[in-house]
C-alpha positions as CSV (number, residue, x, y, z in Angstrom):
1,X,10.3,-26.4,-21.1
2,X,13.0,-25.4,-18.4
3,X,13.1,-22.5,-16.6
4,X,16.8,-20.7,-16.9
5,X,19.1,-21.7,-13.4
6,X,20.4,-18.0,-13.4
7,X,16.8,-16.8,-13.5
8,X,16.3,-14.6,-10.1
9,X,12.5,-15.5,-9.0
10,X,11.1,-13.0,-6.0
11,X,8.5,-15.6,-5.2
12,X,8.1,-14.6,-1.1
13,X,8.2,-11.2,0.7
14,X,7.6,-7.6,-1.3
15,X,8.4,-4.1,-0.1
16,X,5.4,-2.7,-1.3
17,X,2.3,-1.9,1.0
18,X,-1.2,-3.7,0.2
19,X,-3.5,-1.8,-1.7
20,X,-6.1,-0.3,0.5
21,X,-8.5,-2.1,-1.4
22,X,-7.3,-5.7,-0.6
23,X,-9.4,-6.8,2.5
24,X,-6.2,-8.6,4.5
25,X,-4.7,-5.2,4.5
26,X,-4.3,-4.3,8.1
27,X,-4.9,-0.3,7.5
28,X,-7.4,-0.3,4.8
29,X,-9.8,1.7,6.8
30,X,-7.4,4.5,8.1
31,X,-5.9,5.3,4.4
32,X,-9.5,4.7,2.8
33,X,-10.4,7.0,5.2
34,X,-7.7,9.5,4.7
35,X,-7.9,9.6,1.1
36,X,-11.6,10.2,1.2
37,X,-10.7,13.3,4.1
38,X,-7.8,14.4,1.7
39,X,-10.2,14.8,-1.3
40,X,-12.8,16.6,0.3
41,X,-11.2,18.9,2.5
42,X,-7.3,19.2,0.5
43,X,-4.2,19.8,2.5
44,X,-0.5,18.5,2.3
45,X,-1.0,17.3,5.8
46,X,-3.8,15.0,5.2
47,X,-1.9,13.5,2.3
48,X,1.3,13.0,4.4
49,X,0.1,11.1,7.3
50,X,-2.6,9.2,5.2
51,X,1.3,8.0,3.6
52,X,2.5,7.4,6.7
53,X,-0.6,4.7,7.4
54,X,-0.3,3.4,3.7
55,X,3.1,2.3,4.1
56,X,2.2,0.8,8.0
57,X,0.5,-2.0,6.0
């Protein structure tokens, strides 16, 4: 079987952050953190800058 030529692959690179979860993430500790902080205590600042750290990754 052949692959189509006009196919578009996205084989390297992504604009999404790593999951927190996945242990080469560079900021798994900060937004694990954060999220844990957001559910316990709440607040619209929490959520923000625990963001702002996911998408540092």
């Amino acid at each position: 079987m052949r692959t189509s030529s006009g196919s578009l692959s996205l084989s390297k690179g992504t604009i999404l952050p790593k999951p927190p979860w996945f242990v080469s993430a560079r900021t798994a500790a900060t937004v694990s953190e954060g999220l844990t902080r957001f559910r316990a205590e709440g607040g619209i600042g929490t959520l923000v800058k625990t963001l702002l750290a996911a998408l540092r990754a």
